[in-house]
N, C-alpha and C positions, 0 to 999 in steps of 0.2 A: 150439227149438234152445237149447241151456244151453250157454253163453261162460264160468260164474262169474263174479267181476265183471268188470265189463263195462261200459263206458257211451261214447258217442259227442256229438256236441255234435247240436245240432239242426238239422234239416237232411240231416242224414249219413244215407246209404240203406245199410242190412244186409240182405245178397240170403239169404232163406233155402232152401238148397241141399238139406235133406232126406238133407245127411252127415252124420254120426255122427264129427265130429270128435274125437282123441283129448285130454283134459285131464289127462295124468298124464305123458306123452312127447313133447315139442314136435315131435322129429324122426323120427317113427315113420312109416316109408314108406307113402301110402295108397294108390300105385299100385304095378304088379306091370308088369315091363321085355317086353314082347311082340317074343319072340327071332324071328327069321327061320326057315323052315324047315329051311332048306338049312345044312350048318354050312361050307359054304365062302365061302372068307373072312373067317372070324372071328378077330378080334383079340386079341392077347394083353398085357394092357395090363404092360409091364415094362420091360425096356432096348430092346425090339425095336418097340415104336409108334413112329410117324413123328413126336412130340410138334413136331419143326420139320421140317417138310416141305418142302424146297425142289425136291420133280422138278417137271418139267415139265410132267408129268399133271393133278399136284395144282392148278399154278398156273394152268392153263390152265382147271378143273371150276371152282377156287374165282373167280375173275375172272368169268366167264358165272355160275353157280349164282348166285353170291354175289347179283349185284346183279337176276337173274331172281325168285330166293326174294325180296329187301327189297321190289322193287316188288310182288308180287303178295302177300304178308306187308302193306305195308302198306296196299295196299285191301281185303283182307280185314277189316283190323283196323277200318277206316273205316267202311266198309260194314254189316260186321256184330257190331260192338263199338260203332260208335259212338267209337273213342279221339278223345278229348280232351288237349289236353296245355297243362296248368296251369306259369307259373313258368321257363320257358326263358328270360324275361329275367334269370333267376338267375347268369347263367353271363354275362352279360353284366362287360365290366371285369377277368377273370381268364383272357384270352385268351392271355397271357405266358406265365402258371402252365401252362395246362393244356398248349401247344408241347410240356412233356418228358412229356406223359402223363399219364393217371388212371385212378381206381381206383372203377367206380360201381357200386352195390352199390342191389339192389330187392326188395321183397318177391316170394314164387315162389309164385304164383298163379293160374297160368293154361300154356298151351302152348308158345305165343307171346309169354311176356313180355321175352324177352332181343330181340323187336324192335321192340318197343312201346320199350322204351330208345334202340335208335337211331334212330327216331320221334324219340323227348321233344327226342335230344339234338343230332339232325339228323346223323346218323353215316353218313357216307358209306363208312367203311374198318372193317376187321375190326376190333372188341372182342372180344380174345380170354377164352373163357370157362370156368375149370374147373368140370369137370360128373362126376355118375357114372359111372363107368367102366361098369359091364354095358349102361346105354344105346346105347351103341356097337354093340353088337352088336344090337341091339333093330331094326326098323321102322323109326323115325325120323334111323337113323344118318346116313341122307345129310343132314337139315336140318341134325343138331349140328354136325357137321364143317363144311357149309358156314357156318352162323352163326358161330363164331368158338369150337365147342367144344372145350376139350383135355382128354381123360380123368386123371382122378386116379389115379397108377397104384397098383398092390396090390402093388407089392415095393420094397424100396429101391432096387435098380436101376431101376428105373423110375424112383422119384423123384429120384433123381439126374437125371436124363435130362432131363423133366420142370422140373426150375429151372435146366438149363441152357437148354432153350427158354425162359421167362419170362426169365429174364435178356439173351437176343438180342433181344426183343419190346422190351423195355426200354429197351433200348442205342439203338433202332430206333425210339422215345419213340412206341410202339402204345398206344392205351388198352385198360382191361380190365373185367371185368366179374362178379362175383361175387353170388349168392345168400347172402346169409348165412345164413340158415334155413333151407340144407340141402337140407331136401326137400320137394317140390311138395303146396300142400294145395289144392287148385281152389278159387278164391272164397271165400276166408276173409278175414275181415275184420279179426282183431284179429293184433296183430303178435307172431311168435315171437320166441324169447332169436337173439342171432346169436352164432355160432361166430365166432372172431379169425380166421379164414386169411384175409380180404378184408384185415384191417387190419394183421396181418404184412407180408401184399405191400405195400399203400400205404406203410408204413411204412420196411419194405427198400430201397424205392424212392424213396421221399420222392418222392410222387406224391399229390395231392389226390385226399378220397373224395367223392364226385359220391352223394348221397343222392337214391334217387327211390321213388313208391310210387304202387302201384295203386290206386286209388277204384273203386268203384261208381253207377251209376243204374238207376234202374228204368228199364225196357225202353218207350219210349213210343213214339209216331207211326211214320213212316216207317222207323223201325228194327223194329217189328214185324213189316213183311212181311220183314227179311233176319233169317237165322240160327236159333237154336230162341227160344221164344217165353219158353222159362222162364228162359234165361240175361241176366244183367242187362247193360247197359253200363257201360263202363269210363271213368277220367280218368286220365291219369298225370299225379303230380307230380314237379317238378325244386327240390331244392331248395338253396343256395348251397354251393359246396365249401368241405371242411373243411381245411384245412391242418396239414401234420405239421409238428410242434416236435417237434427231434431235440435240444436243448440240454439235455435233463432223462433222466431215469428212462425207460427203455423200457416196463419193464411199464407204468406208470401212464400214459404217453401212448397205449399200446394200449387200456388201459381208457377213456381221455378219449374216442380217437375211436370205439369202439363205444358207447359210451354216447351222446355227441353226436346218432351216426347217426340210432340206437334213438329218441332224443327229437327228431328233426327230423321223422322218417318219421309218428311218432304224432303230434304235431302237424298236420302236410299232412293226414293221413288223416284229421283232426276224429275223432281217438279222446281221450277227457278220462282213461278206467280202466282200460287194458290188465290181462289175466287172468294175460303171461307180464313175467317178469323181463326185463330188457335182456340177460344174464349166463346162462346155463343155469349149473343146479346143477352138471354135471360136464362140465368142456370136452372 
């Protein structure tokens, strides 16, 4: 398995997966959206998605799903992952701050990882989360929605829509939750460049960004007998929020806290060489 460079501290376990990850496109999709058969009920992500859903349908699926999916999500994750979760005293001291909200941002490496975060972070209420839109229509639409998914829409009308929901979540001091790396690479180890959209919001919002990042273990003892044998165990790390200074330069405070992130997460992750920039070549 060729990373380029590459180098991890000692200690550190790289699960080799027998993917053929790409080294020339950080963001280059490896999975393909497994649509439903039936095309009824499919969404049309624009002014007409429910981006803030107040029926009573909704709130009624999302209140039962929500906390049926967290508990059985996370013995799952226990069970047969193994999650660990490193550094939650982190957050310890900044319980004031975090009252109007935040903005936690992880590497996207797995299926379940938006609840492996409310694990790390003990999140008992929606982080809401913008995700790909055609997912939506995919298989797994009922978890996204109930996790705290809201599609990225594909027209401006939509994205109007769309920031006027994040702006009521807001108002409403909801935390949030962003991938910056876009798109899922299953068990990859070294960390992609991250897109600004996490640190826009945090920023708009002047809302702390909550760094966390997935580790790996070999797969040992009593986790053998749960799960497939080849897939490693996981640790999440948490690590201290960063705070927006809005008294300066926009741009260069967006680059501050992307950059920050990108070197706190490699850090936790006991990565020494990352192969990708903090910054993709073209945002």
């Amino acid at each position: 398995m060729e990373y380029g460079e590459f180098k991890v501290k000692e200690g550190v376990y790289v699960p080799d997966m027998g993917i053929d990850y790409p080294t020339d496109d950080p963001f280059k999709r490896l999975l393909t959206v497994q649509v439903e058969d039936s095309s009824k009920g499919k969404y049309q992500f624009d002014e007409t998605y429910p981006y803030l859903d107040k029926s009573l349908g909704y709130k009624i699926h999302n209140f039962f799903g929500f906390f049926v999916q967290w508990i059985a999500a996370t013995f799952w994750n226990r069970t047969h992952f193994g999650l660990k979760i490193r550094g939650r005293k982190n957050l310890k001291g900044y319980e004031e701050t975090l009252k109007n909200g935040a903005m936690c941002v992880c590497n996207h490496v797995y299926t379940f990882d938006a609840l492996c975060v409310y694990q790390a972070i003990r999140r008992f209420r929606k982080l809401w989360i913008p995700m790909y839109a055609k997912h939506f229509n995919g298989n797994l639409s009922w978890f996204m929605r109930r996790v705290g998914g809201i599609p990225i829409p594909e027209t401006l009308e939509g994205i109007k829509k769309f920031n006027e929901a994040f702006d009521e979540y807001h108002r409403q001091k909801e935390w949030m939750l962003l991938f910056p790396e876009s798109t899922r690479w299953n068990y990859y180890t070294p960390l992609r460049p991250f897109k600004r959209g996490a640190f826009n919001m945090a920023y708009k919002y002047d809302i702390p960004v909550i760094p966390t990042v997935i580790t790996y273990r070999k797969r040992r003892g009593l986790y053998r007998l749960f799960g497939k044998k080849d897939l490693p165990c996981m640790t999440i790390h948490v690590g201290k929020p960063i705070l927006v200074n809005k008294e300066g330069n926009r741009k260069e405070e967006l680059d501050r806290l992307r950059a920050t992130a990108h070197s706190m997460m490699l850090e936790m992750a006991g990565i020494e060489v990352n192969p990708w920039p903090a910054v993709p070549d073209v945002e």
